[in-house]
FIDOBA-508291 format. One record per residue (C-alpha): residue number from 1; residue in one letter; x, y, z. Coordinates in steps of 0.02 Angstrom, whole numbers, plus 50000, padded with zeros to 5 digits. Each point is the difference from the previous one (the first is absolute). Layout:
<recs>
@num NUM residuo A x X y Y z Z
...
</recs>
This chain:
<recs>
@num 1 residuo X x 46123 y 50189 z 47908
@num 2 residuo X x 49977 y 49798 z 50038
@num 3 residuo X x 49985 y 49901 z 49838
@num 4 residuo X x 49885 y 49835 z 50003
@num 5 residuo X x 50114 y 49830 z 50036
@num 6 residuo X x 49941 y 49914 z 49846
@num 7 residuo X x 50093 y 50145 z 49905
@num 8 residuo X x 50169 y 49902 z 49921
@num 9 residuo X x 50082 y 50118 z 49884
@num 10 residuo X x 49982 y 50201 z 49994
@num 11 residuo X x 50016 y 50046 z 49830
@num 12 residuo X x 50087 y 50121 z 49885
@num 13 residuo X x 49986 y 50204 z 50049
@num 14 residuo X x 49846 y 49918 z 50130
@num 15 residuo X x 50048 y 50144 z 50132
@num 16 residuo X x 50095 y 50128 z 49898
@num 17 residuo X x 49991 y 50174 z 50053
@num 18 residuo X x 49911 y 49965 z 50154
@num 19 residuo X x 50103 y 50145 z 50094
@num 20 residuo X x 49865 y 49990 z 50151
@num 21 residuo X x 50026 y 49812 z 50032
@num 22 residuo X x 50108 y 50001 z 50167
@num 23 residuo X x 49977 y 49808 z 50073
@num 24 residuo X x 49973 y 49857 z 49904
@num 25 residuo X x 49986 y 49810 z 50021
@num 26 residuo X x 50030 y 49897 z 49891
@num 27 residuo X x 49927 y 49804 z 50010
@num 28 residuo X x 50115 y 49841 z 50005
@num 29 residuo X x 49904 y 49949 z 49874
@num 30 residuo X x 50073 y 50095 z 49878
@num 31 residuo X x 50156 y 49926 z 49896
@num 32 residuo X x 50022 y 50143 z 49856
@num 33 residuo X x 50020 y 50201 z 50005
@num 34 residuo X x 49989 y 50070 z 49838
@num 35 residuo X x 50072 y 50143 z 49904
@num 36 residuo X x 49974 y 50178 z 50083
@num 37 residuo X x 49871 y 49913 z 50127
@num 38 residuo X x 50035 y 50135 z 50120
@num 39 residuo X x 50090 y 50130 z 49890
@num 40 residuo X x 50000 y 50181 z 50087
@num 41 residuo X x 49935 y 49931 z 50158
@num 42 residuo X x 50099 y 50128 z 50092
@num 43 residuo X x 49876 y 49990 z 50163
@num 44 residuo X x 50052 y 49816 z 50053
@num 45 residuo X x 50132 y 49995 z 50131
@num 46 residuo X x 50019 y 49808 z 50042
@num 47 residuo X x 49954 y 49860 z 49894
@num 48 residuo X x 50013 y 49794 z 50027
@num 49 residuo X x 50026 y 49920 z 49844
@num 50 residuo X x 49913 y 49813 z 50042
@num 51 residuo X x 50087 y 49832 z 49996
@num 52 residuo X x 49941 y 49946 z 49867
@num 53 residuo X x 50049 y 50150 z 49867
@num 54 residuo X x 50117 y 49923 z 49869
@num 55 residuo X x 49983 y 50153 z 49881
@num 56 residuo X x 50016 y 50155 z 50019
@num 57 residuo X x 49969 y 50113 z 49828
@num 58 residuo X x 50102 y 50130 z 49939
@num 59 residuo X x 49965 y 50193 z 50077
@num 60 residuo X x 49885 y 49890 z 50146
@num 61 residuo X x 50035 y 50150 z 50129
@num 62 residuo X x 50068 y 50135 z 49886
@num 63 residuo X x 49993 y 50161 z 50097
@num 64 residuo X x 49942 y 49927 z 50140
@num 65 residuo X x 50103 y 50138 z 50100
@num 66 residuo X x 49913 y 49969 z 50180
@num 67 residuo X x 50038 y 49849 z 50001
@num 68 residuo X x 50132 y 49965 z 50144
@num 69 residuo X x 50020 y 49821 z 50032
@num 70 residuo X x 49978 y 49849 z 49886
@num 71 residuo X x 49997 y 49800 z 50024
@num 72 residuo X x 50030 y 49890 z 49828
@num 73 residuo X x 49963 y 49834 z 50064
@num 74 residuo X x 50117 y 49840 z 49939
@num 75 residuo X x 49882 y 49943 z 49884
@num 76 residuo X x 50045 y 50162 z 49861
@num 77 residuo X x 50151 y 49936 z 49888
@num 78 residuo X x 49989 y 50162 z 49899
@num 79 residuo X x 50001 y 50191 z 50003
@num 80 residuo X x 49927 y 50091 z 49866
@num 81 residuo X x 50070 y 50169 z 49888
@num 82 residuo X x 49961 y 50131 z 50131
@num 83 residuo X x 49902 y 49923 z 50115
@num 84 residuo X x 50045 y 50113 z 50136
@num 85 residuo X x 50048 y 50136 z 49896
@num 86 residuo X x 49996 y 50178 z 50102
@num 87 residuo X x 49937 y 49929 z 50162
@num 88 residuo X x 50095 y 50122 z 50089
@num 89 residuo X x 49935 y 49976 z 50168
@num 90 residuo X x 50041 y 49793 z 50012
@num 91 residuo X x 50148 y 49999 z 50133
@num 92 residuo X x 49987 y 49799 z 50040
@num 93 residuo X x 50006 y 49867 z 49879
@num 94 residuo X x 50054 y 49827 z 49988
@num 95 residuo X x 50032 y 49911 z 49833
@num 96 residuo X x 49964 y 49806 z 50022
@num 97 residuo X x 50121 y 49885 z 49967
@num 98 residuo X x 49877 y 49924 z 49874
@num 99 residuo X x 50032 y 50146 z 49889
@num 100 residuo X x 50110 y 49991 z 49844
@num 101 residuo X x 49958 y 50125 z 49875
@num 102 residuo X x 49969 y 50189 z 50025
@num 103 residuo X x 49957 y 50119 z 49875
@num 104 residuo X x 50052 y 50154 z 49941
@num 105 residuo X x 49953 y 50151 z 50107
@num 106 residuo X x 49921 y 49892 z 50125
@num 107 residuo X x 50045 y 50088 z 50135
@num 108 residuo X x 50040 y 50177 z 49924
@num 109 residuo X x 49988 y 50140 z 50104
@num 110 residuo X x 49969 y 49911 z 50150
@num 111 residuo X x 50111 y 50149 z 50114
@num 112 residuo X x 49924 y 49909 z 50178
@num 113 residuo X x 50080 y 49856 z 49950
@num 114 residuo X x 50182 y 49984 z 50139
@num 115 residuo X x 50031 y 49832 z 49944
@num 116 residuo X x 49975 y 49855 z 49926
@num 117 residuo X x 50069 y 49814 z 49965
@num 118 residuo X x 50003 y 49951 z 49823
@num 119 residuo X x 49936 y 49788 z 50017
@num 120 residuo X x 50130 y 49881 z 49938
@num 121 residuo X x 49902 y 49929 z 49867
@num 122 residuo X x 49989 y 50171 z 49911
@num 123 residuo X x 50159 y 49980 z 49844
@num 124 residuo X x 49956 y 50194 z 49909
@num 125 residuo X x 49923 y 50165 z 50063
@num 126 residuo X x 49906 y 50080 z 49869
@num 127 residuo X x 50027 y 50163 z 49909
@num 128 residuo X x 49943 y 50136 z 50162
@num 129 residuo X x 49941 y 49889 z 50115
@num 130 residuo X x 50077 y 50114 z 50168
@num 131 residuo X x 50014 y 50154 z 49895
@num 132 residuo X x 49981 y 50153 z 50111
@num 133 residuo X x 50002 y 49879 z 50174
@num 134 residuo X x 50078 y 50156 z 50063
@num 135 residuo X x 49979 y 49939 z 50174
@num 136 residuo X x 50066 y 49846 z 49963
@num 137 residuo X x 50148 y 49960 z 50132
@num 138 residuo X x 50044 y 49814 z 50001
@num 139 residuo X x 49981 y 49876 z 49847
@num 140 residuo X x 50025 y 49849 z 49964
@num 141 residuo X x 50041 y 49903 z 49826
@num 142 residuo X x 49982 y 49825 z 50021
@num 143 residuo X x 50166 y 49896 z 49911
@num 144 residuo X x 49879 y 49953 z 49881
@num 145 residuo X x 49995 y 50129 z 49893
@num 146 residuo X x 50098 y 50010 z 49851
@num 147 residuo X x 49927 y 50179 z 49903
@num 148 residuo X x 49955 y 50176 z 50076
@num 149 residuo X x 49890 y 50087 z 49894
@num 150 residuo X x 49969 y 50175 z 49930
@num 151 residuo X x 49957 y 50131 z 50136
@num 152 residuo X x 49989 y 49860 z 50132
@num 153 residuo X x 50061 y 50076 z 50139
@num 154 residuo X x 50009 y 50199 z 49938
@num 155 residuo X x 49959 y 50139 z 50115
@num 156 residuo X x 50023 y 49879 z 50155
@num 157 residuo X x 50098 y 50143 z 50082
@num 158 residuo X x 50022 y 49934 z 50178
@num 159 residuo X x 50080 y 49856 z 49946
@num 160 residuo X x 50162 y 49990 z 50068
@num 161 residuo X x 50071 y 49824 z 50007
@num 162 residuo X x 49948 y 49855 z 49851
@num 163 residuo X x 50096 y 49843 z 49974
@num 164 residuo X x 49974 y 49943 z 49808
@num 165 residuo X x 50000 y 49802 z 49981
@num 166 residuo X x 50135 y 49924 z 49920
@num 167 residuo X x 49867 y 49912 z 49870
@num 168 residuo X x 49956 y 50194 z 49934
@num 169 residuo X x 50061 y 50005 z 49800
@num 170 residuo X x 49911 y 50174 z 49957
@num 171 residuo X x 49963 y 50145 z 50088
@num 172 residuo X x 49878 y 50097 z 49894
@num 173 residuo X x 49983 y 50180 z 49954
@num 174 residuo X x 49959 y 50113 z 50151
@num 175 residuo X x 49999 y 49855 z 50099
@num 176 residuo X x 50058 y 50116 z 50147
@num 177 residuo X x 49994 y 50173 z 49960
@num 178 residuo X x 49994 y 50118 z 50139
@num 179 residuo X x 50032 y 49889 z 50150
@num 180 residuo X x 50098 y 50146 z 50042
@num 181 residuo X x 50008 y 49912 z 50184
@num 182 residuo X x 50112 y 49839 z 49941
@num 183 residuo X x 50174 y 50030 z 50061
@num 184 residuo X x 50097 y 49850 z 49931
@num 185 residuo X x 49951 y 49865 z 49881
@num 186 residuo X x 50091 y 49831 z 49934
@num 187 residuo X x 49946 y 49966 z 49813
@num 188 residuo X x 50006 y 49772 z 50004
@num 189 residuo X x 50098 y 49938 z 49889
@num 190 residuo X x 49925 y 49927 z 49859
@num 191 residuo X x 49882 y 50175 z 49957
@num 192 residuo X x 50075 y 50032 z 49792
@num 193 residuo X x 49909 y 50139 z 50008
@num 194 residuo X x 49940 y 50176 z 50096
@num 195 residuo X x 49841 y 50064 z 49911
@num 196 residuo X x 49995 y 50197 z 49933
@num 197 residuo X x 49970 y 50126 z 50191
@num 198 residuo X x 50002 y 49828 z 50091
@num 199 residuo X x 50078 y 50095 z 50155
@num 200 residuo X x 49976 y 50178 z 49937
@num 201 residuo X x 49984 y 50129 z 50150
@num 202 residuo X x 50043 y 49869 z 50135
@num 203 residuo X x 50093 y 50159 z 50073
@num 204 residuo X x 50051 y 49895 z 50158
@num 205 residuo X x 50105 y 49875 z 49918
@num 206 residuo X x 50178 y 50012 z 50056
@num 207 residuo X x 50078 y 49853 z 49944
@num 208 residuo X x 49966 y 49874 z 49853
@num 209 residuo X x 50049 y 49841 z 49940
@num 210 residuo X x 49982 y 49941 z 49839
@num 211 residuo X x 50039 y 49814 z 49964
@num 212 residuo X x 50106 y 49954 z 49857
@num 213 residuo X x 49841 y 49934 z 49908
@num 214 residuo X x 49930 y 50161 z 49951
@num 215 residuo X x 50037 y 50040 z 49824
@num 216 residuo X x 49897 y 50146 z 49963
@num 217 residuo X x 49979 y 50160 z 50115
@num 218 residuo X x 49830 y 50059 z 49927
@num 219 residuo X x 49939 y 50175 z 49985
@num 220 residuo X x 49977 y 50145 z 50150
@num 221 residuo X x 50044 y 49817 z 50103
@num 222 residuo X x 50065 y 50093 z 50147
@num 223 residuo X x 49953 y 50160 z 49944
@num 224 residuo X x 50021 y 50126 z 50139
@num 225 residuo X x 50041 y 49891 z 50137
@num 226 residuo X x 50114 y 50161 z 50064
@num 227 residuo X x 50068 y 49884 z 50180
@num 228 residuo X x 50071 y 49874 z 49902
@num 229 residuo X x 50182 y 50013 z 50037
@num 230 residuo X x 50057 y 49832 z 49971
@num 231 residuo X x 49976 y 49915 z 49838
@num 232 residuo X x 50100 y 49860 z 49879
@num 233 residuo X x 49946 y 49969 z 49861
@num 234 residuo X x 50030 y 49813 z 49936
@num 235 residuo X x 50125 y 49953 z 49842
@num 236 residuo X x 49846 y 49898 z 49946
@num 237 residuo X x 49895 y 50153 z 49951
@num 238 residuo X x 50007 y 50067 z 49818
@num 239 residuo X x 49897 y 50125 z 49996
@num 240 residuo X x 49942 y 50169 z 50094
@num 241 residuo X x 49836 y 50057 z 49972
@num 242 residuo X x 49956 y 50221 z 49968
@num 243 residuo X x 49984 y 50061 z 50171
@num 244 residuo X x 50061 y 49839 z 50112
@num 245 residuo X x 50075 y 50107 z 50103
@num 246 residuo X x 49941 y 50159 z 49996
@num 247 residuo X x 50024 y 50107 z 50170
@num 248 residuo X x 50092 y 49878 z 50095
@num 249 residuo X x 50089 y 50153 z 50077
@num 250 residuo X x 50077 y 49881 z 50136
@num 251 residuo X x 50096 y 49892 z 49890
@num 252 residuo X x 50182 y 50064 z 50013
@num 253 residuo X x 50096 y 49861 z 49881
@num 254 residuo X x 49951 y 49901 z 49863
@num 255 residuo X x 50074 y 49855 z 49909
@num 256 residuo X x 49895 y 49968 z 49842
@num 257 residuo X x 50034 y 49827 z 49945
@num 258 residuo X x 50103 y 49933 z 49832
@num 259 residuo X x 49880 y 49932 z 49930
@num 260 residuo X x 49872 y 50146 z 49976
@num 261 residuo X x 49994 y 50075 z 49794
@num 262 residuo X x 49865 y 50136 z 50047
@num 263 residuo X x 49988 y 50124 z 50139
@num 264 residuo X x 49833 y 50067 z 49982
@num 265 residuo X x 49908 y 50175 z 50016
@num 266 residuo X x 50001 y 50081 z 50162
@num 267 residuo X x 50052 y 49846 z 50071
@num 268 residuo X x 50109 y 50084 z 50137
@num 269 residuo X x 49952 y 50170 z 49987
@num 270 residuo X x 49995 y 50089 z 50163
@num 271 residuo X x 50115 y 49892 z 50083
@num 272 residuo X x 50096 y 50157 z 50086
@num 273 residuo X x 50095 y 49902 z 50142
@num 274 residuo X x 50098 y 49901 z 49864
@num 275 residuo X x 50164 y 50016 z 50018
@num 276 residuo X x 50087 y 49843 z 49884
@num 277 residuo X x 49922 y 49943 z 49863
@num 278 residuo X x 50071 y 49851 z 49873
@num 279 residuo X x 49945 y 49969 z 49833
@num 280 residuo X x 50025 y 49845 z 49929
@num 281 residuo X x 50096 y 49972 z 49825
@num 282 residuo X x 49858 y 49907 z 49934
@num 283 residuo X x 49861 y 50142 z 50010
@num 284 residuo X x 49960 y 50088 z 49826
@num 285 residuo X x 49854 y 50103 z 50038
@num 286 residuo X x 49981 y 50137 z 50131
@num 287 residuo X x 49851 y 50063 z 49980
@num 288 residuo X x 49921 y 50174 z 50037
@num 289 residuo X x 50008 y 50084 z 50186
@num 290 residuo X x 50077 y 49841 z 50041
@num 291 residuo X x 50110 y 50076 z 50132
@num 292 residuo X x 49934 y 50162 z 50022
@num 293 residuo X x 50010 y 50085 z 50151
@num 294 residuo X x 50131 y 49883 z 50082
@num 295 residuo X x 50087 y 50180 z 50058
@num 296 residuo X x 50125 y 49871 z 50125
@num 297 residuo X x 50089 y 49921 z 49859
@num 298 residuo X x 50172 y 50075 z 49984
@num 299 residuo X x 50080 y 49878 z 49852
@num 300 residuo X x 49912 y 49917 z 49861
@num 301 residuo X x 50065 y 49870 z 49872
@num 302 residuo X x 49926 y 49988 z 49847
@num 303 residuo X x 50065 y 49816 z 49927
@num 304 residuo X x 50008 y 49969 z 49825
@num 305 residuo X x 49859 y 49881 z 49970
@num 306 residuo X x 49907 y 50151 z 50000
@num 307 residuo X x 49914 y 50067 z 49818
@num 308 residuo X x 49842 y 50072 z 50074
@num 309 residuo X x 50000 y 50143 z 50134
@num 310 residuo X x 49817 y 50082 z 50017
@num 311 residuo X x 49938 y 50174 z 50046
@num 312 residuo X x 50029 y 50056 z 50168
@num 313 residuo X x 50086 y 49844 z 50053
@num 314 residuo X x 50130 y 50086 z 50128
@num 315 residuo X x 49923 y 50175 z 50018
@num 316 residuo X x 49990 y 50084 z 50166
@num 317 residuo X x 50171 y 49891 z 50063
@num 318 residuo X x 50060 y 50153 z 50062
@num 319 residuo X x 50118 y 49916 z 50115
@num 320 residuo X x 50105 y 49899 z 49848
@num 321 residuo X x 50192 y 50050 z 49984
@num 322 residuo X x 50046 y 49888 z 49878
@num 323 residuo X x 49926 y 49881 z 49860
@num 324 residuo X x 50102 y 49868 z 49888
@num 325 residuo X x 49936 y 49982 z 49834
@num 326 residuo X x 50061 y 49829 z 49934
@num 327 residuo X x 49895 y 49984 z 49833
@num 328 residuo X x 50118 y 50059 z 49868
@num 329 residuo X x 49866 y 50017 z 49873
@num 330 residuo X x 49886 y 50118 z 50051
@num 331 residuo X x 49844 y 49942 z 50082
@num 332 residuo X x 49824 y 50026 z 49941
@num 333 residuo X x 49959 y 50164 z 50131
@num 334 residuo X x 49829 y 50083 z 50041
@num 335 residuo X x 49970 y 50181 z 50043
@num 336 residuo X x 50057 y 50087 z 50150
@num 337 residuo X x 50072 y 49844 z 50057
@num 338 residuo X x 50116 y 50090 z 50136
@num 339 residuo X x 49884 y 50149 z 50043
@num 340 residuo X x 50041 y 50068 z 50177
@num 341 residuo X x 50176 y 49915 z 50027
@num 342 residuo X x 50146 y 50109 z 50037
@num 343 residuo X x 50062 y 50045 z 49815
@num 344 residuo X x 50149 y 50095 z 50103
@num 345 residuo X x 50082 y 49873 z 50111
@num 346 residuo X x 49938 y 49843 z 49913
@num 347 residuo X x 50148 y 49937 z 49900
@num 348 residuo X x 49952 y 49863 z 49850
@num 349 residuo X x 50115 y 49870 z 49936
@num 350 residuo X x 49986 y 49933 z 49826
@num 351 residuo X x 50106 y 49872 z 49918
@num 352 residuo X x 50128 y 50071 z 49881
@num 353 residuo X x 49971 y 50058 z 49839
@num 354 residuo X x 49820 y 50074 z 50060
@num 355 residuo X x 50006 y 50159 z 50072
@num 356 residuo X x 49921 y 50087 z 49847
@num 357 residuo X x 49858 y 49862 z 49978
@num 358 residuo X x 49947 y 50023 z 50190
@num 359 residuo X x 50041 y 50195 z 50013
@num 360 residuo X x 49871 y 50039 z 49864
@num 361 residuo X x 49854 y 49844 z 50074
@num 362 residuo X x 49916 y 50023 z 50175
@num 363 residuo X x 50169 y 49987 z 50109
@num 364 residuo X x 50031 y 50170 z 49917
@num 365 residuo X x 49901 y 50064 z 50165
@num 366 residuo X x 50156 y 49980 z 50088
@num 367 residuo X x 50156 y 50116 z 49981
@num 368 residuo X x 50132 y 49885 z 50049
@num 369 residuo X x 50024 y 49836 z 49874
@num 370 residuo X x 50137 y 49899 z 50002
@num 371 residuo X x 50083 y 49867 z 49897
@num 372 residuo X x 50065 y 49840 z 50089
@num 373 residuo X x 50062 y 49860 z 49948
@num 374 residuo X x 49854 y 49860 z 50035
@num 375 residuo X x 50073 y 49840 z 49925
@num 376 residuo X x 50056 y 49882 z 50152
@num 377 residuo X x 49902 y 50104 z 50139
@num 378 residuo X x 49923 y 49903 z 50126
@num 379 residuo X x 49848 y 50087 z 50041
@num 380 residuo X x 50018 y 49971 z 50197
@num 381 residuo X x 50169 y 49960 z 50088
@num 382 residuo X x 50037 y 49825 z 49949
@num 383 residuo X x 50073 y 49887 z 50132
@num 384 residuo X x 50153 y 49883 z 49977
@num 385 residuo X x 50136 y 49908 z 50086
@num 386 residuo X x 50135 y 50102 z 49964
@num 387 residuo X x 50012 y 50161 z 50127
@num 388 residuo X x 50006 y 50178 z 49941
@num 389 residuo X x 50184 y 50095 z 50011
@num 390 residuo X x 49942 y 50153 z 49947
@num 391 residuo X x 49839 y 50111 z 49944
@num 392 residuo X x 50005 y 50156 z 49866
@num 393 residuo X x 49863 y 50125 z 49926
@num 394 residuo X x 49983 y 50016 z 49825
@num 395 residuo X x 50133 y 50128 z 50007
@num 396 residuo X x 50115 y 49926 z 50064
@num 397 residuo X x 49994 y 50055 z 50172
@num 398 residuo X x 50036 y 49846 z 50136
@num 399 residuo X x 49859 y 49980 z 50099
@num 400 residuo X x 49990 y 49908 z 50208
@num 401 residuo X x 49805 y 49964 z 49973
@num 402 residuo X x 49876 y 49956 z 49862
@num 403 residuo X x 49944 y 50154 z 49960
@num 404 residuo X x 49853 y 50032 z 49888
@num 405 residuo X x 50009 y 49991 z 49801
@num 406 residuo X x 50118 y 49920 z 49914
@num 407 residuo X x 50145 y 49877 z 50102
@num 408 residuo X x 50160 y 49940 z 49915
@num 409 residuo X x 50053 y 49862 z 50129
@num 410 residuo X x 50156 y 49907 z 49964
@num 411 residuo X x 50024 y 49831 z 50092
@num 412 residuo X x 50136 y 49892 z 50078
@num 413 residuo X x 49976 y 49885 z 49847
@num 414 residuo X x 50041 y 50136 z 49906
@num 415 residuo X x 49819 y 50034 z 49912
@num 416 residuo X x 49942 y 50133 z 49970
@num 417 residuo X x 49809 y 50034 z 50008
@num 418 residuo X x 49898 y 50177 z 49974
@num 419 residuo X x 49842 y 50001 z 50137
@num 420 residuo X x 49855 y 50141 z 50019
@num 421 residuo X x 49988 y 50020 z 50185
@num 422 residuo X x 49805 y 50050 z 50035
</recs>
């Protein structure tokens, strides 16, 4: 089809659902493509966008699937809410510098797409704008940009390097779910805040870094991102959102940090390869399946901030040996809160004075419970100046090596400290 030269602007839906269209030229006349112009157009393959375009309207090309290369002149400072949405046959494109704005789900779906360069001017990315780029290789975020939206870069599954700016603040909810390709990633400092499933199912990560900015881990955040084998967790973060971690089954040691109150539900459930696992003295609330399945973990300590422990928050940790119990009053338990642990050769430890209270709660599960004496216990081997002369058990028998449980350690100072050895 050849439009006249006196046409200057093709309006709104003007082409839509003309699936038989397959070449098209537009005049240099024209300044302004409107809303859907060429909606469901899925017969063009190539299209030049004239010099003189400044605007192009939202859903302009949507489903325009045959289309396989694309030229936006300089003269377009804008890209419209899904303006290329589901062209999945565009492999080339080049974003002008003159660009600064792109909508949401602009480019959604766009699987030809290998790669693409971000322009400088550009300071957000919409909510979806590369969702489902599965193709997507290479990309580019310009230092400008200080927000990643919702869903703006999920499903871009052959992604396997990004840098984030150091300007980003926010990265939004989804933002990269399922870039299962990504193999390491540096969170900037200066980002207060990871969005719920932000890096859900990016199965690839190994290793993580999460600046000391962050003080909220939101929920399913790295849900089921089962390479990850390397992760700390910043003393800046207060909070652990239900399911953060669910399925990391790489993760073999964990330090949460002191200044979390809430662990929440099924936040590391499924986390099999962990081994060591600290809980700070600050958390109050472990909520339900929290640590289900972690079937590695061999010692647990319970501190005594603790009044809340929910249903099913250790079950299936077949592997645990031993688990210190530091509350003396009796926490606040859920059901079946130790379901599938070794009631046999699992020994409990309860402060003194509490046997019968625990015996007859949830820790009844197990058959061994014993009374310790939990006032002056350091919950890890504390370090100090003085050296060690000698090492005993609990009964009394003198020990050459930490061994696990409880430590009596006498020192050259002559102190005397109780440890539990993990």
């Amino acid at each position: 089809m050849t439009l006249p030269s006196s046409v200057t602007e093709i309006g709104e839906g003007a082409f839509s659902g003309c699936s038989g269209l397959t070449s098209l030229t537009i005049p240099s006349g024209v300044t302004v493509i409107g809303e859907s112009a060429f909606r469901g157009c899925s017969g063009l393959t190539s299209l030049t966008i004239p010099s003189g375009v400044t605007e192009i309207g939202r859903y302009a090309f949507y489903g325009c699937s045959g289309l396989a290369s694309l030229t936006i002149p300089p003269s377009v400072t804008s890209i419209g809410d899904g303006t290329f949405y589901n062209c999945s046959g565009l492999a080339s494109l080049t974003i002008p510098s003159s660009v600064t704005s792109i909508g949401g789900g602009a480019f959604y779906g766009c699987s030809g797409l290998t790669s693409i360069t971000i322009p400088s001017g550009v300071t957000s990315i919409g909510d979806g704008t590369f969702y489902n780029c599965s193709g997507l290789r290479s990309l580019t975020i310009p230092s400008g940009v200080t927000s990643i939206s919702d869903d703006a870069f999920k499903g871009c599954r052959g992604l396997t390097s990004l840098t984030i700016p150091s300007g980003v603040t926010s990265i939004g909810v989804r933002a990269f779910q399922g870039c299962s390709g990504l193999t390491s990633l540096t969170i900037p400092f200066g980002v207060t805040e990871i969005g719920g499933g932000a890096f859900s199912d990016c199965r690839g990560l190994t290793s993580l870094t999460i600046p000391s900015s962050v003080t909220s881990i939101g929920d399913f955040s790295f849900y089921n991102c089962s390479g990850l084998t390397s992760l700390t967790i910043p003393s800046s973060v207060t909070s652990i959102g239900n399911c953060a971690f669910w399925g990391c089954s790489g993760l073999t040691s964990l330090t949460i940090p002191s200044g979390v109150t809430e662990i929440g539900n099924f936040a590391f459930e499924g986390c099999s390869g962990l081994t060591s696992l600290t809980i700070p003295s600050s958390v109050i609330l472990i909520g339900g399946y929290a640590f289900s399945g972690c079937s590695g973990l061999t010692s647990l300590t319970i501190p005594s901030s603790v009044i809340l422990i929910d249903g099913y928050a250790f079950s299936g940790c077949s592997g645990l040996t031993s688990i210190y119990v530091y509350p003396e009053n009796l926490p606040e338990l859920g059901t079946d809160i130790f379901n599938g642990c070794d009631a046999k050769n699992c020994t409990v430890y309860v402060p003194k004075g509490t046997y019968d209270a625990y015996k007859s709660s949830e820790f009844g599960y197990f058959e061994k419970i014993v009374e310790f004496d939990a006032s002056g216990i350091d919950k890890v081997t504390t370090s100090t100046n003085a050296k060690e002369v000698s090492r005993y058990s609990v009964n009394g028998q003198r020990l050459s090596a930490p061994a696990k449980g409880l430590n009596i350690v006498k020192y050259s100072d002559g102190s005397v400290k109780k440890v539990v050895v993990q």
